[in-house]
N, C-alpha and C positions, 0 to 999 in steps of 0.2 A: 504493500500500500504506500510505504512511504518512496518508493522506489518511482510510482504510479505520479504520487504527487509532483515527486522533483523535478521529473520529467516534462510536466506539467508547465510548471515554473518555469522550467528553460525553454522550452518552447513559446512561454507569451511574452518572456523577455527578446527572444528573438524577431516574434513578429512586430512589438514595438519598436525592436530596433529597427526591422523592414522599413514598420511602417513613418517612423523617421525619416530614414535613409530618405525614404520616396518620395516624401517631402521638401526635403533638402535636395534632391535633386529636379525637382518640380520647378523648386523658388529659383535653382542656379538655373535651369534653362530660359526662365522669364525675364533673368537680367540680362541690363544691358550695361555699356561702359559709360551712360550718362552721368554725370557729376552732379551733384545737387544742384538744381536751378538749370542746369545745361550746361551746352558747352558756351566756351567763348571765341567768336569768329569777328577773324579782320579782313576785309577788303581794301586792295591799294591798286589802284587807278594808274596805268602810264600816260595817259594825256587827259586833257581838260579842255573844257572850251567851246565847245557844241553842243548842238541838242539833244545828239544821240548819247554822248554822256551824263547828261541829268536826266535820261529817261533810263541809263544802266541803273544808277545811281537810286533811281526811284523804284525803279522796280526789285531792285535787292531788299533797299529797307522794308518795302511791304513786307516782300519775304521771307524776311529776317522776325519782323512784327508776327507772322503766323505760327512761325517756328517758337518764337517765345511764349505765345499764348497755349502752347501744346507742353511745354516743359522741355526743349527739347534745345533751346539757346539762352541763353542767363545775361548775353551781352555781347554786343557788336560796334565795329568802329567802320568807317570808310575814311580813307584819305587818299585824296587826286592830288598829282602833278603832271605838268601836261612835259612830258616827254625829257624832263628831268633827271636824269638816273641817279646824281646826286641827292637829290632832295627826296628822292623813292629808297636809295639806300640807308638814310636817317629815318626815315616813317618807320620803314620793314624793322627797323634794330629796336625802335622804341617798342613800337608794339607785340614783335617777339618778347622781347625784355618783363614786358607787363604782364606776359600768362597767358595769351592766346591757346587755342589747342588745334585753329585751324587758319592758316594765309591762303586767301586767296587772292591772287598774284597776279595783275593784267602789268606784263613788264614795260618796262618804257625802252629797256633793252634788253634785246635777246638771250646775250653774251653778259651784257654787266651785269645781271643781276645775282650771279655767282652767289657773293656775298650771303647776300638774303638766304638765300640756299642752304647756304654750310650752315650759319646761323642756325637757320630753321630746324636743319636736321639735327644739330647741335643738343635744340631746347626739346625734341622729339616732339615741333611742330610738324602737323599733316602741311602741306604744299600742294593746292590746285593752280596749276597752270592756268590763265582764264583771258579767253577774248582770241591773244593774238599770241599763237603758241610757239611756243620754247622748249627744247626738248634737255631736261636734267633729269640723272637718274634716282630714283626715291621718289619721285614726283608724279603726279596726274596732269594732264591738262586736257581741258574742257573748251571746246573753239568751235568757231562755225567753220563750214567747210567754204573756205575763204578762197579756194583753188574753183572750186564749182562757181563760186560765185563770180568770177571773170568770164569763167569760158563761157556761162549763160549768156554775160552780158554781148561776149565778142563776138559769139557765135550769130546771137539774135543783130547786131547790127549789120554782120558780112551779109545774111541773109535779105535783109532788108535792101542792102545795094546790089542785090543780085550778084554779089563777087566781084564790083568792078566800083572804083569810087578814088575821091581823094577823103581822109579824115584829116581830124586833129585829135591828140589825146591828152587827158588831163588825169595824172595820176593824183595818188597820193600825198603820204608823207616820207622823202628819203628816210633810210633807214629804219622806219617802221617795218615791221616784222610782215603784219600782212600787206603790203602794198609789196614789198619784197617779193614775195610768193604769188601775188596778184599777178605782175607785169611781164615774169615769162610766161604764164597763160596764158594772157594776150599776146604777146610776140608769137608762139607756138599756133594757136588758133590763125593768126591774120597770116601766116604761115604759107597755111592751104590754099590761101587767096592772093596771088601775085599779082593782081589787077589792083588791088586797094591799097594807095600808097597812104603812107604818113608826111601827110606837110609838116608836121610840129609835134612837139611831145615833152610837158612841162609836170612840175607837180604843183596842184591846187591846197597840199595841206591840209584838206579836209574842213577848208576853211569857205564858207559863201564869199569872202568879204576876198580874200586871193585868189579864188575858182573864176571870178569875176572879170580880175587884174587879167589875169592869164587870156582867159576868151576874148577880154577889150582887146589887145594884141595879138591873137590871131585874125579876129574880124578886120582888124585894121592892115593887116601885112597880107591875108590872102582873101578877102572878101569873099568873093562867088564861087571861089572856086575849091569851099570846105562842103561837102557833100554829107557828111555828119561827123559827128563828134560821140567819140569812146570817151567817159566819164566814169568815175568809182562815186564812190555812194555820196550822200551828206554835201550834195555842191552842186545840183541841178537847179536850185535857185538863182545864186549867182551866174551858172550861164545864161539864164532868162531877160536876166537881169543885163546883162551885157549885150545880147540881141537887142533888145527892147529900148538901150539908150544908142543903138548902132542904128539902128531903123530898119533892121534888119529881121522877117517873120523867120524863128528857125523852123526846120522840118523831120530833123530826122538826128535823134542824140539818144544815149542812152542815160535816163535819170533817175532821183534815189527816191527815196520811199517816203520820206516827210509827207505829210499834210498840205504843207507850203504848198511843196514841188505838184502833190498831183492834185489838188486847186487848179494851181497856173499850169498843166498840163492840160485840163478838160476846160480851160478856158482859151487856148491858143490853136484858133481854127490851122487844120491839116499836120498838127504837130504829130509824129508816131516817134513812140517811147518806149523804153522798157525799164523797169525797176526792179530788180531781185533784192529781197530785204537781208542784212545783217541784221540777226536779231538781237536786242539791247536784253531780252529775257535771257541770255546766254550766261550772264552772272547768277542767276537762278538755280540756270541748271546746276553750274557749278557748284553752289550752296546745295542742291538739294543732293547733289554725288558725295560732297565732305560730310554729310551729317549721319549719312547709310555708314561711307570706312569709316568715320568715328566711333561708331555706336559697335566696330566689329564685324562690320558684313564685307563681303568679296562678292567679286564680277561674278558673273556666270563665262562659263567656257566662252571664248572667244566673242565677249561683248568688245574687248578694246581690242583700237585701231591701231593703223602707224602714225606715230608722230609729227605732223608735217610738215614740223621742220629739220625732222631725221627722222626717213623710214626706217632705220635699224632697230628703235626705240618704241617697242610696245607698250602705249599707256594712254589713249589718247581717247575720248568720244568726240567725235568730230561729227557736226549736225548741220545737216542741210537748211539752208535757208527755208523758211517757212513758205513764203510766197514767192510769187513771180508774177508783176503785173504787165499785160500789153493790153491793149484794145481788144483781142477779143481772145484772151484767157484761154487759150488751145494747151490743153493737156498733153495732147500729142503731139507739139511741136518736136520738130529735134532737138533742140535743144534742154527738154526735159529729160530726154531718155536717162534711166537706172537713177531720177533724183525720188526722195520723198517728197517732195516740197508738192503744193498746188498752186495752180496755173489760174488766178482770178483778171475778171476784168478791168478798166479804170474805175467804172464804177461800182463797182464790187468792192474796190477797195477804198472807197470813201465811203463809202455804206458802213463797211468793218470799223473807220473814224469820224463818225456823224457826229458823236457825242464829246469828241475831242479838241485840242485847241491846235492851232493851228503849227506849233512846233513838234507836234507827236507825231513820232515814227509808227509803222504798220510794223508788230511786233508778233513774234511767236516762238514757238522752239518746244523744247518736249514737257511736257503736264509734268508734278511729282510723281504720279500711279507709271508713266512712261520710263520716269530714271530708277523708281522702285524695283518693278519688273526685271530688271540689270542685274540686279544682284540676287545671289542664294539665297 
């Protein structure tokens, strides 16, 4: 009997212990590596100065503001310099220095920002690469597919001249990262067309107020004899603007996604356009990929890309622009083939900014449920 008993005993000590156990590992599977209050996430800006950066800008703090309502962020900073590396290498050190657990990183240079890097890794800060990518090892970067976005653009205006034409081009900003990666696209694309010369080929900065400077001196040095104009994004006002004080209707350019721009596009009889969007939601994504590795999660097999600004360098989502605006929104153009992005009209895409002001960019890029899906 007492044999009976003890056996007893150990057996309901053991199932408590089970049933312990199975609770403790109940609770361990439900945690996460969240910190009380959340984590703490810094964004630093490589340029300043446009619209389309106070609409990055805007649309992260919303994002940041959801995240914190969920428990899931405790506290966030944003600091811009506009193409600065100095004044980007003092921000990044401060704000590493203070406890961050996530940078995310729009460099103002590709190369300089090394520093921030070691640093980073240093303080066993996470590092999202974001915007306009840079390829370091330990690091993610989060980018639009900044290479599609040219060839969309170059392709849709070869086509537009039947293959045969004079332009003018208005890049960039030298040594920005994606104009860099932009400008052999278009080289490669105008390529295929040895009929379409380049009169001129300057960079706008990304600026209306130089986008401007630039076109007033091509209108003035070859007048009639520019048959359309290759443009990168955020500067289609300023060429308008420069037709407009030339006395000059233009016809045929490719322009950026602003409000502004496509207003004074459905307002300038015989103008044909195209705008493929960079999306300013791109910092989003970003945020919403550092908060998954935070928290402990991993990609799924073969979610990341190549790097592009080193395909050797596997780490990258790289996302198609969201839209692609022309006159009449053909999904099946060539120049969509193998994109996600969809193919709306002009006015399809002021419909989408009815309720907006007239510096908002036509914005999109992948949902939180979209960047979720990514990971195990």
């Amino acid at each position: 009997m007492k044999r009976v008993k003890l056996l007893s005993l150990v057996l309901a000590v053991i199932a408590v212990m089970s049933l312990c156990t199975g609770f403790t590992a109940a609770r361990d599977a439900e945690d996460t590596r969240v910190p009380e209050g959340g984590f703490k996430i810094a964004c630093s800006t490589g340029m300043g100065g446009n619209t389309w950066v106070a609409q990055y800008n805007e649309d992260f703090t919303q994002h940041c503001e959801e995240y914190k309502e969920m428990g899931l962020v405790s506290d966030y900073q944003i600091v811009n310099t506009n193409a600065d590396l100095t004044e980007q290498i003092n921000q990044c050190t401060a704000l590493i220095n203070s406890g961050i657990d996530c940078l995310i990183l729009w460099p103002a240079s590709t190369s300089g920002v090394q520093p921030i890097i070691e640093l980073a890794k240093a303080n066993d800060v996470l590092v999202i690469i974001n915007n306009d990518p840079a390829a370091f090892e330990g690091t993610y970067c989060v980018c639009g597919n900044t290479t599609k976005f040219s060839e969309i653009l170059t392709r849709w205006l070869a086509t537009e001249l039947d293959g045969k034409g004079n332009i003018v081009r208005i890049e960039g900003m030298a040594g920005n990262n994606s104009n860099e990666l932009r400008v052999p696209v278009e080289d490669e694309v105008l390529a295929e067309y040895p009929d379409i010369v380049t009169l001129a080929s300057g960079n706008g900065n990304y600026s209306q107020t130089v986008a401007q400077e630039v076109m007033t001196t091509y209108l003035s040095t070859y007048g009639d004899k520019i048959d359309g104009v290759l443009a990168q994004d955020v500067m289609g006002d300023g060429i308008l603007k420069a037709y407009k004080n030339a006395g000059v209707t233009p016809t045929l350019m490719t322009g950026d996604y602003l409000k502004s721009y496509l207003k004074a596009w459905k307002e300038t009889p015989g103008l044909r356009s195209c705008s493929v969007t960079y999306d300013a939601y791109i910092g989003c994504t970003a945020l919403d990929v550092a908060i998954n590795l935070l928290q402990g999660k991993t990609f799924k097999d073969e979610v990341l890309q190549a790097n592009p600004a080193d395909p050797s360098l596997i780490n990258s989502i790289v996302v198609d622009p969201a839209y692609v605006v022309t006159l009449e929104g053909d999904q099946d153009a060539p120049w969509m083939e193998g994109l996600t992005s969809k193919a709306i009209t002009l006015d399809e895409a002021l419909e989408l900014l009815e309720d907006k002001d007239d510096t908002a960019a036509l914005d999109g890029g992948l949902s939180t449920e979209e960047v979720n899906a990514l990971f195990e």
